[in-house]
C-alpha positions as CSV (number, residue, x, y, z in Angstrom):
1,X,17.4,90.0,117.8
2,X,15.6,87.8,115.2
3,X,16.1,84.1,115.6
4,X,15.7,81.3,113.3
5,X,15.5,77.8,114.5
6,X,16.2,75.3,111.5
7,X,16.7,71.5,111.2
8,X,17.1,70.4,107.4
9,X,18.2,72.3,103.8
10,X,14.8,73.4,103.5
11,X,14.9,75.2,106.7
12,X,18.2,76.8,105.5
13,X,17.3,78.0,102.1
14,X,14.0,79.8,103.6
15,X,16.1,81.6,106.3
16,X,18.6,83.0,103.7
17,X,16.0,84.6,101.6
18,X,14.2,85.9,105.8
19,X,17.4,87.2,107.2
20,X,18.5,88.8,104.1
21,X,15.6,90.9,104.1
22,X,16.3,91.9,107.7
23,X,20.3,91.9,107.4
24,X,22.3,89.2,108.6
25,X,23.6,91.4,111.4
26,X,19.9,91.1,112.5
27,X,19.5,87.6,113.3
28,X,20.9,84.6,114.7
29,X,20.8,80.8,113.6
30,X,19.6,78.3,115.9
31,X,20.5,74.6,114.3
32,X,19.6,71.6,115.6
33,X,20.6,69.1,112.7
34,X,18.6,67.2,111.0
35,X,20.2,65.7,107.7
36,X,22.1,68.6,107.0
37,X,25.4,70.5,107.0
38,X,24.9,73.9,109.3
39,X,25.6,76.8,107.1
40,X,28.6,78.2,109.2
41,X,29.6,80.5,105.7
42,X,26.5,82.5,106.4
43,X,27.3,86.3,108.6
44,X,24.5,85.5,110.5
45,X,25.5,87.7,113.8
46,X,25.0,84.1,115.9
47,X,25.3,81.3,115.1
48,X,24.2,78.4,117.6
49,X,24.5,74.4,117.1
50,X,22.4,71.7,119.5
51,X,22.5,68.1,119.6
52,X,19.2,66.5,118.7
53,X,17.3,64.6,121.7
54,X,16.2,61.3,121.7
55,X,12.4,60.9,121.7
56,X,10.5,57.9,123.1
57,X,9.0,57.5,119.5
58,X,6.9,54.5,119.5
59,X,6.3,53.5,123.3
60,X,7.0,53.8,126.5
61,X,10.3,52.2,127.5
62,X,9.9,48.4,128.4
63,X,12.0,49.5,131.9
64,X,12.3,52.0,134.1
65,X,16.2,52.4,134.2
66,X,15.7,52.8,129.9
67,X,13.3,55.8,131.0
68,X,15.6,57.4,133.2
69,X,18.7,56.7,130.7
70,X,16.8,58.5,128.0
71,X,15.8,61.5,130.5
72,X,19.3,61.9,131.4
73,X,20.7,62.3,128.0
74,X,17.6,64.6,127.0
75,X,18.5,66.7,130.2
76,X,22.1,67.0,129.0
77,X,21.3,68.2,125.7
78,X,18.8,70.5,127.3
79,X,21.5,72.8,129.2
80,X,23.4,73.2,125.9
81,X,20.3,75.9,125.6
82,X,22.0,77.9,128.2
83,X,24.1,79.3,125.8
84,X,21.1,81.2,124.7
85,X,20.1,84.5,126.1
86,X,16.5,85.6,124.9
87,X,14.7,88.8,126.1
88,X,11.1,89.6,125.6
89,X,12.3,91.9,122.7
90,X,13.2,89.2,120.3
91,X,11.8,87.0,117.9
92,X,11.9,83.4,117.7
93,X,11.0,81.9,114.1
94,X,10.6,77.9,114.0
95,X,10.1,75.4,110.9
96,X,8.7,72.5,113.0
97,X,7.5,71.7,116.4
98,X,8.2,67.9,115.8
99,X,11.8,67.7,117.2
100,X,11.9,67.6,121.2
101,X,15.2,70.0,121.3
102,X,12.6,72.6,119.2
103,X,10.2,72.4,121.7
104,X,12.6,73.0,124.6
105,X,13.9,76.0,122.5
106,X,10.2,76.8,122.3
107,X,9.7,77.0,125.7
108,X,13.0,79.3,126.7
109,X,11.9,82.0,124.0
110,X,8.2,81.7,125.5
111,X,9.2,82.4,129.1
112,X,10.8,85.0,128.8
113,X,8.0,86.5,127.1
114,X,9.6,86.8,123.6
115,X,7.4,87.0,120.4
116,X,7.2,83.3,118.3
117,X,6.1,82.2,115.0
118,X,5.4,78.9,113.5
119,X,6.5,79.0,110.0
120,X,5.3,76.4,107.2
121,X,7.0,73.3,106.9
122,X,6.4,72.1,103.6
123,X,3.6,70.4,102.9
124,X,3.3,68.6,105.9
125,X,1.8,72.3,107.5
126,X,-0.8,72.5,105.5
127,X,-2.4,69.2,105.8
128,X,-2.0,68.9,109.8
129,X,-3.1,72.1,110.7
130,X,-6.4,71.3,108.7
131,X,-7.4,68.1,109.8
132,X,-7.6,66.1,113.4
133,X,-5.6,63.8,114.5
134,X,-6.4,60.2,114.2
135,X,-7.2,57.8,117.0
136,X,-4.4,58.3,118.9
137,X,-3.2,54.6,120.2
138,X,-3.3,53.4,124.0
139,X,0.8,54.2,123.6
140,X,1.2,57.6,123.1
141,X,-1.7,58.2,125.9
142,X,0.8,56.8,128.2
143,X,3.8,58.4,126.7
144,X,2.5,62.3,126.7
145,X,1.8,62.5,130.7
146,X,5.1,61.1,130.5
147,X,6.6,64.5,128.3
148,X,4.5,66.6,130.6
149,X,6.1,65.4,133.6
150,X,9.5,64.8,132.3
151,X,9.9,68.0,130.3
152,X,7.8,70.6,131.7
153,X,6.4,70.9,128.7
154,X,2.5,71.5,129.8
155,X,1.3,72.5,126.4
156,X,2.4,69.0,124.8
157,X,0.3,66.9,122.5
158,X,0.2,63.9,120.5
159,X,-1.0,63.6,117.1
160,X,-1.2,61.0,114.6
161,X,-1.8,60.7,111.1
162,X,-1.2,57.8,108.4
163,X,0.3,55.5,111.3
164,X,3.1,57.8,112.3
165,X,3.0,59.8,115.9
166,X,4.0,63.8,115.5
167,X,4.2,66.0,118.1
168,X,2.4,69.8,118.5
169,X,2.4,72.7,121.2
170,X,0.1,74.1,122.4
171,X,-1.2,77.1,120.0
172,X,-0.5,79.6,123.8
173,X,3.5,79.5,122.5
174,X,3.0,81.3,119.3
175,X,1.7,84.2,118.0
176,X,0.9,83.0,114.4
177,X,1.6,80.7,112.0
178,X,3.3,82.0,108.8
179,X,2.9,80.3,105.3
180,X,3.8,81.5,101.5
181,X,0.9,80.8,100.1
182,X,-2.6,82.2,101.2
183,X,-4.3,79.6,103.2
184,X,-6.9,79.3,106.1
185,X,-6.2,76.5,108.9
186,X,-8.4,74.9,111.6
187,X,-5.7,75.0,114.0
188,X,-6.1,78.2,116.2
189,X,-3.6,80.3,115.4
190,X,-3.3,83.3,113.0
191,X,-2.3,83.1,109.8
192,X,0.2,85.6,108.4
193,X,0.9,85.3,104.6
194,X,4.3,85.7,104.7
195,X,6.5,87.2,102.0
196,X,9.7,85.2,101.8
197,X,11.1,87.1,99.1
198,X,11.7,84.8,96.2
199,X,11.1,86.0,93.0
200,X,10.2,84.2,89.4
201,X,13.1,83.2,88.0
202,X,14.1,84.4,84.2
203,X,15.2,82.5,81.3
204,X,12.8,79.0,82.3
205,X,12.5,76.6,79.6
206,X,8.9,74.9,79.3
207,X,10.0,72.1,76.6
208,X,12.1,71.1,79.4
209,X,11.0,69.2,82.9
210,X,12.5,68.0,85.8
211,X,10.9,64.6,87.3
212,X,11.2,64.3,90.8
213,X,11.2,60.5,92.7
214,X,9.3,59.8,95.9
215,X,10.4,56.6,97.5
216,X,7.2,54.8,97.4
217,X,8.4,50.9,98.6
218,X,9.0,47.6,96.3
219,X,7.0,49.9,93.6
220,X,8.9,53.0,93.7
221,X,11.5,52.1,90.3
222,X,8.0,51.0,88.2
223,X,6.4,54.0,89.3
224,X,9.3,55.9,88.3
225,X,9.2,54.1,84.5
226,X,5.9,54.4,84.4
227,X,6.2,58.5,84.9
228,X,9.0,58.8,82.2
229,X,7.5,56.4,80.0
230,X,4.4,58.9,79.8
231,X,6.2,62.1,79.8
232,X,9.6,62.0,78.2
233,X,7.9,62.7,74.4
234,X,6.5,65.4,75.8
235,X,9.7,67.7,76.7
236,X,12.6,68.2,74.6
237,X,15.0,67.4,77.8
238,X,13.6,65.7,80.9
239,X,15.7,65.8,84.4
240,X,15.7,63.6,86.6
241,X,16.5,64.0,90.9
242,X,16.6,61.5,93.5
243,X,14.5,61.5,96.1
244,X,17.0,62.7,99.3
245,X,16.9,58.9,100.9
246,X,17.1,57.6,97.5
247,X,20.3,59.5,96.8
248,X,21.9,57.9,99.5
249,X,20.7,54.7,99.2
250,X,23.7,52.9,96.4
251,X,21.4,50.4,94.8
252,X,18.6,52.7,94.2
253,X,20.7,55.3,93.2
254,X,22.5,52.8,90.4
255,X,19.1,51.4,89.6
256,X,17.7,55.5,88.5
257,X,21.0,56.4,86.7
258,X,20.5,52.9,84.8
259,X,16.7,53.7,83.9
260,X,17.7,57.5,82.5
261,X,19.9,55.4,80.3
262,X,17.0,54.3,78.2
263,X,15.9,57.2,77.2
264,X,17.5,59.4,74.3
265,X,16.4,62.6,76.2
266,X,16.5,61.7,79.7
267,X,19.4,63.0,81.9
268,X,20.2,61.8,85.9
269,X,20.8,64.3,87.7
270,X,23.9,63.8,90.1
271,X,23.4,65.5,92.8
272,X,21.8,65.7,96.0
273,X,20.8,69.2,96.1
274,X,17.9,71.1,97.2
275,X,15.0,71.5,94.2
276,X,15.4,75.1,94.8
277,X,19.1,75.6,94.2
278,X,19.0,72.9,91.2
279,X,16.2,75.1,89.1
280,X,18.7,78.0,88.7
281,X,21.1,75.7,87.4
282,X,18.5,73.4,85.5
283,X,16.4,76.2,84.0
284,X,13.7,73.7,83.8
285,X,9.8,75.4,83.6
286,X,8.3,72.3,84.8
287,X,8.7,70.3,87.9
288,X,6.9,66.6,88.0
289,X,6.8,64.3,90.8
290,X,4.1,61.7,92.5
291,X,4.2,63.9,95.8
292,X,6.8,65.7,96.9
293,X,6.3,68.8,99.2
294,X,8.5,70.8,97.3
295,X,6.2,71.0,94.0
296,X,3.9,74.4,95.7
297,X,7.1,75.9,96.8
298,X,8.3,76.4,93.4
299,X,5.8,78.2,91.9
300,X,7.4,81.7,93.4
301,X,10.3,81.0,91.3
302,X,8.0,80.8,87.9
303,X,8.3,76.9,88.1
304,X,5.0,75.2,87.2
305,X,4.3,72.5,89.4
306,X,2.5,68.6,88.4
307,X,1.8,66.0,90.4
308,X,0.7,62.8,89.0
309,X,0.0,60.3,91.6
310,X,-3.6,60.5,90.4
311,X,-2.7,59.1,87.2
312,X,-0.9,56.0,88.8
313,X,-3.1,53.3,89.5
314,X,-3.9,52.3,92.9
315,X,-2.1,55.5,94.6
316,X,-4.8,57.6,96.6
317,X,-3.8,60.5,98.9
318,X,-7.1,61.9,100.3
319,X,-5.3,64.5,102.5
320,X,-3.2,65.7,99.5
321,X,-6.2,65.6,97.2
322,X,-8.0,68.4,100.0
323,X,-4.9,70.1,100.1
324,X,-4.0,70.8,96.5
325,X,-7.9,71.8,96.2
326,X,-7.5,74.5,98.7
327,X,-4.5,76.1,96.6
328,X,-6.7,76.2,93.9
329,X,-4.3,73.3,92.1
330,X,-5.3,72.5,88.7
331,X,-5.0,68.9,88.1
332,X,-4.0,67.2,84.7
333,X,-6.9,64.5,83.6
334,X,-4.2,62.3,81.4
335,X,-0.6,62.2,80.8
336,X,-1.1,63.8,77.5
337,X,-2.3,66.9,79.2
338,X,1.2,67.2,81.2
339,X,3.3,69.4,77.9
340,X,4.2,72.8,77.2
341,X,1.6,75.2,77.7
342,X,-0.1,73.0,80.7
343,X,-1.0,75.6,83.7
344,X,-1.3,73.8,86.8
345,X,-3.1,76.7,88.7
346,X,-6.4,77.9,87.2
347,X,-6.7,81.2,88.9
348,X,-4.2,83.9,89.9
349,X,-4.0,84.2,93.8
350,X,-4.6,88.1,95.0
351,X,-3.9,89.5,98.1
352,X,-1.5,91.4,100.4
353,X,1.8,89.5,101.5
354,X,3.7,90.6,104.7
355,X,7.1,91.3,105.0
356,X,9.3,89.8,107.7
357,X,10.2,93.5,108.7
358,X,6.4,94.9,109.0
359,X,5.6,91.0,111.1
360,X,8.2,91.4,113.5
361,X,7.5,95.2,114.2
């Protein structure tokens, strides 16, 4: 049995395209529900729904009853993972390490000798497993002998990046790391360029765009003016989607549908769905936003992605920067540049892509 282990949409959307390559009949859904409704239409032969745990995010707990509490309720929502059966014949594919229900799931598929592979995460993958962690504070040197000892989980480690603590296993669980675009990582692991079966879409419009937000503090709504100001007169019809936490936020919400209103050509999308589901009904051949992970994914579907945070003063993203360089990303040198007929990746990438059926045999 092939397993996948998803927390959000994203997840979702990448398993349908997997497990329809393998048959439905062939896998199993593990959720553990992060911001989104579990897919219970789906055949999938199993499905399986956990409760997430409750991690001791930013310190150790100020008592030792608060320690325990939390242990108890993690130790609860650990036995719900009884319900699962894995052998050393099946396959365990995982979006994310960061959630601490994942990792338990991690560690039942890996004693029992069963074969399990990272797979991308957005963005997010490809800038962690290619640079170190920051100084890790005094905190989370306390906290991960705490994990070890708590959870069994030997292989645990912090890391840190842009102020915020994530959380990794050891690279001993898995037996790759699968992405859908060619890359090389520093972490240790093998890198399998995975096929995930999406194909370009037909029909795309290039005189048409869809701008994406990025909630960005005090400054996100200028930002967001600033963007359309510069690229509405380029496109006959420009789109724009909230940011998921900006969709369900009211006031910003109000405050994007109220700025589309200025323009003669701009449209707010109402909606809060996935990128990928909103380009077959959007049509769009261009998909413009300050940073959002989705922008690389598109590309398989014939969208052609922009970012322009490094037209927007003040707005540096050094990790992005390294990233966008290593997919060969072509970046715009003014707004003017961002119109029909702009290419945002100078050179075809060649090579062989795996299937899910050739990886897991």
């Amino acid at each position: 049995m092939v397993y996948f282990l998803v927390n959000n949409d994203f997840h979702v959307h990448d398993v349908k395209n997997l497990a329809a390559q393998l048959g439905y009949g062939n896998c199993s859904l593990i959720s553990v529900p992060y911001r989104m409704d579990v897919p219970r239409e789906l055949p999938f032969a199993h499905q399986y729904v956990f409760e997430r745990c409750e991690f001791l995010l930013k310190q150790v707990p100020s008592n030792l009853r608060k320690l325990l509490s939390i242990h108890r309720d993690n130790f609860r929502k650990r036995k719900q993972l009884d319900a699962l059966r894995p052998t050393r014949n099946d396959t365990l594919f995982v979006f994310t390490e960061c959630e601490l229900m994942n990792m338990f799931c991690i560690r039942k598929f890996h004693k029992v000798g069963a074969k399990i592979f990272l797979v991308e995460d957005g963005m997010a993958s490809y800038i962690y497993f290619n640079r170190d962690s920051d100084r890790i504070p005094l905190r989370w040197k306390l906290v991960t002998p705490v994990y070890k000892l708590l959870y069994g989980l030997k292989g645990f480690y912090p890391y840190y990046a842009s102020s915020m603590p994530y959380h990794m296993l050891s690279e001993k669980y898995y037996r790759g790391a699968c992405f859908f675009t060619p890359i090389s990582i520093r972490r240790k692991l093998p890198v399998i360029w995975l096929d995930n079966g999406e194909k370009p879409l037909r029909g795309l419009d290039q005189e048409n765009a869809m701008v994406l937000t990025q909630p960005l503090g005090t400054e996100s709504l200028k930002i967001d003016k600033t963007i359309l100001d510069n690229v509405h007169a380029n496109f006959k019809r420009i789109y724009l989607k909230c940011h998921p936490d900006e969709f369900r936020d009211q006031k910003t919400y109000n405050a994007l549908k109220q700025l589309c209103a200025q323009y003669d050509n701009v449209e707010f999308v109402e909606s809060g769905a996935i990128m990928e589901d909103l380009i077959e009904l959007y049509r769009v051949g261009y998909a413009i936003s300050p940073f959002s992970s989705t922008l690389p994914r598109l590309q398989s579907r014939g969208v052609i992605p922009v970012y322009v945070y490094h037209l927007l003063n003040d707005i540096k993203a050094v990790s992005i920067d390294n990233y966008l360089k290593l997919i060969n990303y072509n970046f715009a040198t003014k707004w003017e540049d961002i119109k029909p007929g702009y290419s945002s990746f100078a050179n075809k990438v060649d090579g062989l892509k795996t299937s899910i059926k050739d990886l897991i045999s």
